[in-house]
MMTF fields as JSON, N, C-alpha, C and O atoms, coordinates in Angstrom:
{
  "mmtfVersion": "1.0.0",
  "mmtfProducer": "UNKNOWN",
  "numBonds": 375,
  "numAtoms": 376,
  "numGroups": 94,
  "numChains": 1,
  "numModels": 1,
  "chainsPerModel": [1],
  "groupsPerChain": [94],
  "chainIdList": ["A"],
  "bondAtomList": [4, 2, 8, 6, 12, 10, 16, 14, 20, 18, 24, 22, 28, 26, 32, 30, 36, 34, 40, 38, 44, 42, 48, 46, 52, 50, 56, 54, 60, 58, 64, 62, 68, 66, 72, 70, 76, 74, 80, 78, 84, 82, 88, 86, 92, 90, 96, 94, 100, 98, 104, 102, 108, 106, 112, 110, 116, 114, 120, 118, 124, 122, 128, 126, 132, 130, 136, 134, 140, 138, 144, 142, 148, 146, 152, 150, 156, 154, 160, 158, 164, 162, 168, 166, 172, 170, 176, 174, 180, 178, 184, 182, 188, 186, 192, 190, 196, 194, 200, 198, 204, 202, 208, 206, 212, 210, 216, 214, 220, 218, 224, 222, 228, 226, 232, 230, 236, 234, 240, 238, 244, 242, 248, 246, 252, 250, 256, 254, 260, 258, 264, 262, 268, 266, 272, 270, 276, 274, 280, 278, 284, 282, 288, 286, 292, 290, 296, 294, 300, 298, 304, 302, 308, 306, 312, 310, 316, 314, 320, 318, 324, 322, 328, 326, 332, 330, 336, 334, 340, 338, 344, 342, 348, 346, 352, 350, 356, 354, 360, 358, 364, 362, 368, 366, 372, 370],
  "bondOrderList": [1, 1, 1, 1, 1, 1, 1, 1, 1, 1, 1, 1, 1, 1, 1, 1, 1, 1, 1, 1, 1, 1, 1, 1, 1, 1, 1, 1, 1, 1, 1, 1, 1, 1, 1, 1, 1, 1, 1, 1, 1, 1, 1, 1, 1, 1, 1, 1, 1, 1, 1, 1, 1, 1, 1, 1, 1, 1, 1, 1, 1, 1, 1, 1, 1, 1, 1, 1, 1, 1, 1, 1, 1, 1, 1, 1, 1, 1, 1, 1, 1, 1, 1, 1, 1, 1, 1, 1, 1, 1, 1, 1, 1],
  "groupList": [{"groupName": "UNK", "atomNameList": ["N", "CA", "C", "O"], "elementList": ["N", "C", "C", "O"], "formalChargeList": [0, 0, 0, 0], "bondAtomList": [1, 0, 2, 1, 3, 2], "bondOrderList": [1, 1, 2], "singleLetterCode": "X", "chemCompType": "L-PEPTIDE LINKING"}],
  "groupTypeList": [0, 0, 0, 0, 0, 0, 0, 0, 0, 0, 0, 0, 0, 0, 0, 0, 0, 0, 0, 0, 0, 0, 0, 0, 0, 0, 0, 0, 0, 0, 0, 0, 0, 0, 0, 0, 0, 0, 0, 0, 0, 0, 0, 0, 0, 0, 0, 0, 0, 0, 0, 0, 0, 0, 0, 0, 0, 0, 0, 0, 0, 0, 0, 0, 0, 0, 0, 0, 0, 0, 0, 0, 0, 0, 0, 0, 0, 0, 0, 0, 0, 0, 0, 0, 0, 0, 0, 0, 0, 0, 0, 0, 0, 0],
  "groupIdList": [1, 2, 3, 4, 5, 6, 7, 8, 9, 10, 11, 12, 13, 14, 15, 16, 17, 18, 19, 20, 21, 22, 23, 24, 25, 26, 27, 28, 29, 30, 31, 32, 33, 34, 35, 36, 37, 38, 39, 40, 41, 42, 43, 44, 45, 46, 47, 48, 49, 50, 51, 52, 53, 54, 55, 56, 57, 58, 59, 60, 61, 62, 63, 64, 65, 66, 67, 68, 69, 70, 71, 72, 73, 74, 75, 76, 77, 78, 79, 80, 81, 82, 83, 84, 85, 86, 87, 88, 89, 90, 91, 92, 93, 94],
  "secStructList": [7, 2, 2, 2, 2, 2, 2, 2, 2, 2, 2, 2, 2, 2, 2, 2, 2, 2, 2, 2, 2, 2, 2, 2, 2, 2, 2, 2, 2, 2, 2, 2, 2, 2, 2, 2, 2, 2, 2, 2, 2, 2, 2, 2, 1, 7, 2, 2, 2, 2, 2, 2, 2, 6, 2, 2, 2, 2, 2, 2, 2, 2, 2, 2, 2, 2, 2, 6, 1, 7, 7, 2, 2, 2, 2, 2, 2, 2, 2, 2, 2, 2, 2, 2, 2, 2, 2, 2, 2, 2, 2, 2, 2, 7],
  "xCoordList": [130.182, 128.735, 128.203, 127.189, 128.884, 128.303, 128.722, 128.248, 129.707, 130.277, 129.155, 129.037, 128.157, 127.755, 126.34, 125.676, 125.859, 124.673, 124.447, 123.517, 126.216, 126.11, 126.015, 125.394, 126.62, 126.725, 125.314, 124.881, 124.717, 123.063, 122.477, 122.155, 122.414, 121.403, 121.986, 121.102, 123.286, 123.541, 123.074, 122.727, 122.842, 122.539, 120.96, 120.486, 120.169, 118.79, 118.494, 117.457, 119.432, 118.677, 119.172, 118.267, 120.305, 120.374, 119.721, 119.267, 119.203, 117.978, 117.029, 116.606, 116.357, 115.123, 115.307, 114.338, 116.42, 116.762, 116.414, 115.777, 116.866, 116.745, 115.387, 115.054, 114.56, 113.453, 112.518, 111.875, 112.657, 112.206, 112.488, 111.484, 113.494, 113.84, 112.678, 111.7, 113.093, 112.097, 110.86, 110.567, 110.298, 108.521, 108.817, 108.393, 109.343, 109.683, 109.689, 109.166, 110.471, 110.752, 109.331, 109.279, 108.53, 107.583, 106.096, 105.186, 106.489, 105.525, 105.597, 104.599, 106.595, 106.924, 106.397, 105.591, 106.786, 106.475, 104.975, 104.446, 104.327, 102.749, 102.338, 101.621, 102.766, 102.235, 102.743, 102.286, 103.803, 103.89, 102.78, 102.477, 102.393, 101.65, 100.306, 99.628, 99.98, 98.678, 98.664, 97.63, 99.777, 99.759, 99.414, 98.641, 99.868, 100.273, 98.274, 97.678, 97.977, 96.551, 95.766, 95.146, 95.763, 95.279, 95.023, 93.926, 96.899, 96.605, 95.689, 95.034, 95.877, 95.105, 94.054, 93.469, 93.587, 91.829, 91.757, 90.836, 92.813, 92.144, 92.302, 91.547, 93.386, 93.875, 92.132, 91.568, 91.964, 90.603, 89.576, 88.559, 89.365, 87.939, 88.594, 89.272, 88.303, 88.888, 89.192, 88.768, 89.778, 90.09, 88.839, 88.417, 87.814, 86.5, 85.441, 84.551, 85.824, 85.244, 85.929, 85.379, 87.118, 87.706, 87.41, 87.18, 87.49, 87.194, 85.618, 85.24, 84.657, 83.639, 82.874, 81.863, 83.938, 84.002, 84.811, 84.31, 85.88, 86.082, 84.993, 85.487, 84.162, 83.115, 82.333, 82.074, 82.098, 81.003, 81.563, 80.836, 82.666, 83.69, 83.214, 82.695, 83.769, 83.546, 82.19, 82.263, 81.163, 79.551, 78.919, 77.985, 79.741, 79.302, 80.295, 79.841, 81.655, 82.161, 80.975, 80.487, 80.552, 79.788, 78.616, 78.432, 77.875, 76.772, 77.02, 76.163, 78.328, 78.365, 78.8, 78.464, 79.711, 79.723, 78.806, 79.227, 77.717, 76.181, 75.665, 75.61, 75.29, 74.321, 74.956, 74.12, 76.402, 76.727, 77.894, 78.816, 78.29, 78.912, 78.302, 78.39, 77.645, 77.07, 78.392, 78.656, 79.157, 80.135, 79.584, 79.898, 79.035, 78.877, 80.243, 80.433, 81.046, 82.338, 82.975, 83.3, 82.968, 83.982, 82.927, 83.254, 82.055, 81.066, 80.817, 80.782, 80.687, 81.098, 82.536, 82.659, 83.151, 84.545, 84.837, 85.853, 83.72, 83.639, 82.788, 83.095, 81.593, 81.184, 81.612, 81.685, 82.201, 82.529, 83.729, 83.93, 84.738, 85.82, 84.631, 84.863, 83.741, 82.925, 82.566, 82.564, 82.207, 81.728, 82.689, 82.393, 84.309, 84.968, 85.404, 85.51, 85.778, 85.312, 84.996, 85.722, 83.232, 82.496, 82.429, 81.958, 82.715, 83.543, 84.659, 84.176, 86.04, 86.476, 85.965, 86.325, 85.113, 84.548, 84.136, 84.403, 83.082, 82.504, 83.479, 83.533, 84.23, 85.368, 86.028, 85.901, 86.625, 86.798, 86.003, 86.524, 84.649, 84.051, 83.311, 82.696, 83.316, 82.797, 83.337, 82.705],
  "yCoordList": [97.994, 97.922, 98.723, 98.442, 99.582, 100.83, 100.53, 101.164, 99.451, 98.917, 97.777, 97.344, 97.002, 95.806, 96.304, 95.644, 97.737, 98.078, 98.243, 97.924, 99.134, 99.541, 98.479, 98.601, 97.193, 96.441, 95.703, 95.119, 95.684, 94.853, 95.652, 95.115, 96.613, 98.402, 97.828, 97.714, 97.52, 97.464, 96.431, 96.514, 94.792, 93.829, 93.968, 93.22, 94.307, 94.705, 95.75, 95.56, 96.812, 97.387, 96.425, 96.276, 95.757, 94.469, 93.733, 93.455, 93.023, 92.149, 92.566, 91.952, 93.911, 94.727, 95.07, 94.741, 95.729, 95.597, 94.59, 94.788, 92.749, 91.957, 91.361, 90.409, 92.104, 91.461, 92.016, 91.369, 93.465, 94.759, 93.88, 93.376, 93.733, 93.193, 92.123, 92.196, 91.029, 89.848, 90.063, 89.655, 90.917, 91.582, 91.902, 91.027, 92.815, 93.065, 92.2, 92.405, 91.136, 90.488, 89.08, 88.151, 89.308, 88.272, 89.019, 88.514, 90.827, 91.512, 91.518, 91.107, 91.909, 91.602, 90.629, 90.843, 89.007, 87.901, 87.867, 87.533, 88.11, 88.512, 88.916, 88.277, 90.258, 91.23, 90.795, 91.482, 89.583, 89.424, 87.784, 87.474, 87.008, 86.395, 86.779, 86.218, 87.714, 88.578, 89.137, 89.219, 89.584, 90.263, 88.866, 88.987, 87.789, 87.073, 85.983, 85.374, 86.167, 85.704, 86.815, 86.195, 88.341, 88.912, 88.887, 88.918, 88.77, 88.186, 87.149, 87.329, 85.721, 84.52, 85.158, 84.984, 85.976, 86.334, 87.078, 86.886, 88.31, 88.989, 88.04, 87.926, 87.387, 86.364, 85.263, 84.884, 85.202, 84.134, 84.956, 84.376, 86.358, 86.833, 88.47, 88.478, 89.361, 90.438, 91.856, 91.934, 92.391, 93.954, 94.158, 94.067, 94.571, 94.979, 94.109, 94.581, 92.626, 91.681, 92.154, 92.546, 91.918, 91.648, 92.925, 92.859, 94.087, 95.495, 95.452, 96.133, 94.895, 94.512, 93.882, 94.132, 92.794, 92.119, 92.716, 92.544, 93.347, 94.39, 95.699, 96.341, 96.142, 97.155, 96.595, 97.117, 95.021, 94.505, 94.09, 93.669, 94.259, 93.737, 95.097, 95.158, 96.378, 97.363, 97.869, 98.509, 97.954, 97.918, 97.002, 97.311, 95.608, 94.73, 95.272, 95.086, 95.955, 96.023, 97.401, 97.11, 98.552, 99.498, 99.063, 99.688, 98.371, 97.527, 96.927, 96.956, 96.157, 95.311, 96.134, 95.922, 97.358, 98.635, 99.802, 100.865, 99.705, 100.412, 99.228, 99.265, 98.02, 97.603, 96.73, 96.207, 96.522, 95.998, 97.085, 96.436, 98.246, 98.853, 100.137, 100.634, 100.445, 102.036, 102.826, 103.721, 102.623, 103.305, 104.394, 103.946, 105.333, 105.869, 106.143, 105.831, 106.828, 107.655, 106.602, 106.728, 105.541, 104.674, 103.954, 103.904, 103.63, 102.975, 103.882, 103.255, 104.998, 106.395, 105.833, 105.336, 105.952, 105.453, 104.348, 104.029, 103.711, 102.264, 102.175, 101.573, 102.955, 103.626, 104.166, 103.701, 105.149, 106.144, 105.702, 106.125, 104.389, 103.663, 102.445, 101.92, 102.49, 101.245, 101.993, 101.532, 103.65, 104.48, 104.916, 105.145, 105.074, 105.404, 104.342, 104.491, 102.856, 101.712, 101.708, 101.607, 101.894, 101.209, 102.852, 102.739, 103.935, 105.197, 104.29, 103.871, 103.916, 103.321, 102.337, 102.502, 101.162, 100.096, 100.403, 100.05, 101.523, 102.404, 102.574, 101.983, 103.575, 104.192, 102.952, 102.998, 101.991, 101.038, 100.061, 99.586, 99.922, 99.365, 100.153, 99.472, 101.448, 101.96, 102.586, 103.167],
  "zCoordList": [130.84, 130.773, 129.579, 128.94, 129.402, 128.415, 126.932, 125.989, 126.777, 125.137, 125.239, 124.092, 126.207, 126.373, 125.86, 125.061, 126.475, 126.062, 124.409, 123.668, 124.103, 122.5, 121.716, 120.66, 122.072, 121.215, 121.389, 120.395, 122.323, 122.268, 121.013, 119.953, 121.213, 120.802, 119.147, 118.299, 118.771, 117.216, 116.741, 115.563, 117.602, 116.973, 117.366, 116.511, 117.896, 117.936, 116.525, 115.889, 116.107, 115.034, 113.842, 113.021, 113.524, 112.674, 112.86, 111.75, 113.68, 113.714, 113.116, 112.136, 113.628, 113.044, 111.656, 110.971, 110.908, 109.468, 108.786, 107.751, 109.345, 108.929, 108.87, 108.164, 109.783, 110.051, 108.833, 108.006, 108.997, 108.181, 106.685, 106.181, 106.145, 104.442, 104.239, 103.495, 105.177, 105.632, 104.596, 103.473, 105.572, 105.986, 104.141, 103.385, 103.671, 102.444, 101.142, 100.047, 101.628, 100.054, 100.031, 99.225, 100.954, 101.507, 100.683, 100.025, 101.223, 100.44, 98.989, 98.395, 98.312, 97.239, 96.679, 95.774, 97.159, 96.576, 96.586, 95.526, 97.439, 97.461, 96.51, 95.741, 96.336, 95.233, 93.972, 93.059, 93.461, 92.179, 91.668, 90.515, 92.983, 92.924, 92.559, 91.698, 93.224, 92.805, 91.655, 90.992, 91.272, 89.533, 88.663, 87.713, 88.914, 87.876, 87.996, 87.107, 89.144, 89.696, 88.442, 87.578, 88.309, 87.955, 86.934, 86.375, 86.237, 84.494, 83.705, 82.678, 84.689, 84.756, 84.555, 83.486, 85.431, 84.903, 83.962, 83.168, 83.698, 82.294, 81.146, 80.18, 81.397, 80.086, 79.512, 78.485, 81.097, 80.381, 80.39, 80.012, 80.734, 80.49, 79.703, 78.676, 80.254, 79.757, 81.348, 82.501, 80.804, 81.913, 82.189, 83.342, 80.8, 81.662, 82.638, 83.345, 82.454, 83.048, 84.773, 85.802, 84.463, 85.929, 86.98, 88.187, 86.133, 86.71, 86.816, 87.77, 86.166, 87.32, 88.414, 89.071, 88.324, 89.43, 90.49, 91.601, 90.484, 91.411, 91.639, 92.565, 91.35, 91.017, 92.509, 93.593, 91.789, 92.724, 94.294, 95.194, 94.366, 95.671, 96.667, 97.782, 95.447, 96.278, 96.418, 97.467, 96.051, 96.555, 97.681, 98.421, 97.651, 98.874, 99.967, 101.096, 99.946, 100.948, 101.501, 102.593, 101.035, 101.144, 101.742, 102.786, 101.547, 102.163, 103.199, 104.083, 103.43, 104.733, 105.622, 106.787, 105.293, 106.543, 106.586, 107.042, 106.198, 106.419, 107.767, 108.996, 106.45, 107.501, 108.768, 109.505, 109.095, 110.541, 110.67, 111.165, 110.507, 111.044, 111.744, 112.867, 110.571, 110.548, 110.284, 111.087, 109.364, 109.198, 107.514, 106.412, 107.594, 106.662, 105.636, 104.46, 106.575, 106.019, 104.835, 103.654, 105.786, 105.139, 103.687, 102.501, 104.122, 103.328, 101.887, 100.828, 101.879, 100.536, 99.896, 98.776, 100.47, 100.072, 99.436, 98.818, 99.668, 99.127, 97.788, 96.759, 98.06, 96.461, 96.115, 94.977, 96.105, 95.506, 94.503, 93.364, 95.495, 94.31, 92.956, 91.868, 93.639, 92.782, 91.242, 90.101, 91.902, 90.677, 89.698, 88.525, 90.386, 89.376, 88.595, 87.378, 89.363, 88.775, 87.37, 86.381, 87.556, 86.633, 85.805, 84.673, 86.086, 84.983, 84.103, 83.051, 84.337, 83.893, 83.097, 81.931, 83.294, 82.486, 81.111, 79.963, 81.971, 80.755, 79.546, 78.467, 80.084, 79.087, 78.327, 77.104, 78.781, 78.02, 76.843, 75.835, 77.272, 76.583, 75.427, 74.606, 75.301, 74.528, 73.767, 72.885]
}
């Protein structure tokens, strides 16, 4: 009974390893799709274009957790990335 348990217990954490890589090379492929999405846009507009359209992502996310969350904390957090944002833009464009 006790070699029947060990051997479940080893192919359960191989399963979970396998599952774990899975979850992994899926994230990966995500995140190189998104890089290459990203380029597409600086390629046709520019860094400072695209970095204000992210600016404006993060000011509406700030607004939509004020006015239906009431989440202050989080909603700062959300400006506060918009401001260093458009710090950055700045710095670039000038």
């Amino acid at each position: 009974m006790k070699k029947l348990i060990e051997s479940q217990l080893r192919k359960n954490a191989r399963l979970r390893r396998q599952e774990a890589a899975k979850v992994r090379r899926i994230r990966e492929g995500m995140a190189e799709e998104w890089q290459r999405r990203l380029e597409d846009m600086i390629d046709a507009s520019s860094v400072a274009n695209v970095l204000t359209l992210l600016s404006g992502v993060c000011y509406e996310k700030e607004e939509h957790l004020q006015s239906n969350w009431q989440d202050d904390a989080t909603a700062r957090t959300w400006h506060r990335d918009g401001k260093t944002i458009d710090s950055i833009v700045s710095r670039i464009t000038n």
